[in-house]
C-alpha positions, 0 to 999 in steps of 0.5 A: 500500500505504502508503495503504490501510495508513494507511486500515485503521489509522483506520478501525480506530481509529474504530471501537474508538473507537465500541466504548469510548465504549459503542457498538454500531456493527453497521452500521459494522462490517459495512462495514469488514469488506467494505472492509479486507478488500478492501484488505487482499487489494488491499496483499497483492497489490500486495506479491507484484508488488514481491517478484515470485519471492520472494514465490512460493517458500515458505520460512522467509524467505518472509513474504507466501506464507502471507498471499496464500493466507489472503486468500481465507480473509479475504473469506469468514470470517463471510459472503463480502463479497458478503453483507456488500455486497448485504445487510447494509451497507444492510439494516442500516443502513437499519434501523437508523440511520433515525429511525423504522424501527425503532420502527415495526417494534418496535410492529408486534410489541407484544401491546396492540394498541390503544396501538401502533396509536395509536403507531405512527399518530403514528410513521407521520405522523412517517414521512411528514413526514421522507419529504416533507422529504427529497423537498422536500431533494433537489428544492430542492438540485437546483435549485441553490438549496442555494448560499444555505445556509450551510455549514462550510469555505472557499470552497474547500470550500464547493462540495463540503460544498454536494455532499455535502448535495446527494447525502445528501439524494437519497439518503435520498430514494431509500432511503425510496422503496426500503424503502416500495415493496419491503420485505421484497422489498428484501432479495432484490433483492441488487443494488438493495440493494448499490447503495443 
C-alpha cells in the first residue's frame, strides 16, 4: 500500500508538473488514469484484508466501506480502463508523440492540394528514413553490438540503460510496422493495440 501510495503521489506530481510548465500531456494522462486507478482499487483492497470485519460493517467509524464500493465507480468514470488500455494509451500516443504522424495526417486534410502533396512527399521520405533507422536500431542492438555505445550510469547500470535502448528501439520498430500495415484497422484490433 505504502508503495503504490508513494507511486500515485509522483506520478501525480509529474504530471501537474507537465500541466504548469504549459503542457498538454493527453497521452500521459490517459495512462495514469488506467494505472492509479488500478492501484488505487489494488491499496483499497489490500486495506479491507488488514481491517478484515471492520472494514465490512458500515458505520460512522467505518472509513474504507464507502471507498471499496466507489472503486468500481473509479475504473469506469470517463471510459472503463479497458478503453483507456486497448485504445487510447497507444492510439494516442502513437499519434501523437511520433515525429511525423501527425503532420502527415494534418496535410492529408489541407484544401491546396498541390503544396501538401509536395509536403507531405518530403514528410513521407522523412517517414521512411526514421522507419529504416529504427529497423537498422533494433537489428544492430540485437546483435549485441549496442555494448560499444556509450551510455549514462555505472557499470552497474550500464547493462540495463544498454536494455532499455535495446527494447525502445524494437519497439518503435514494431509500432511503425503496426500503424503502416493496419491503420485505421489498428484501432479495432483492441488487443494488438493494448499490447503495443
Amino acid at each position: 500500500i505504502g508503495g503504490n501510495a508513494w507511486l500515485m503521489d509522483s506520478a501525480r506530481l509529474l504530471t501537474a508538473k507537465a500541466v504548469d510548465l504549459g503542457e498538454k500531456p493527453s497521452v500521459l494522462s490517459a495512462i495514469l488514469k488506467y494505472h492509479l486507478t488500478e492501484r488505487g482499487r489494488e491499496c483499497i483492497q489490500h486495506a479491507m484484508d488488514v481491517h478484515g470485519g471492520k472494514g465490512i460493517i458500515m458505520g460512522p467509524n467505518n472509513y474504507l466501506g464507502r471507498n471499496w464500493q466507489g472503486a468500481p465507480i473509479f475504473i469506469t468514470v470517463e471510459g472503463a480502463n479497458i478503453l483507456s488500455r486497448n485504445l487510447m494509451i497507444f492510439g494516442q500516443g502513437a499519434i501523437r508523440c511520433h515525429p511525423f504522424v501527425l503532420k502527415e495526417m494534418a496535410l492529408a486534410g489541407r484544401e491546396d492540394h498541390d503544396q501538401a502533396l509536395q509536403e507531405f512527399d518530403d514528410l513521407l521520405m522523412k517517414h521512411i528514413l526514421f522507419a529504416a533507422g529504427n529497423a537498422a536500431s533494433t537489428l544492430v542492438y540485437g546483435l549485441g553490438l549496442g555494448r560499444f555505445e556509450r551510455v549514462p550510469g555505472d557499470a552497474l547500470s550500464q547493462g540495463y540503460f544498454r536494455a532499455l535502448n535495446r527494447q525502445a528501439a524494437a519497439f518503435a520498430m514494431m509500432a511503425d510496422l503496426s500503424m503502416m500495415l493496419l491503420g485505421g484497422a489498428l484501432k479495432r484490433r483492441e488487443r494488438l493495440s493494448a499490447r503495443l
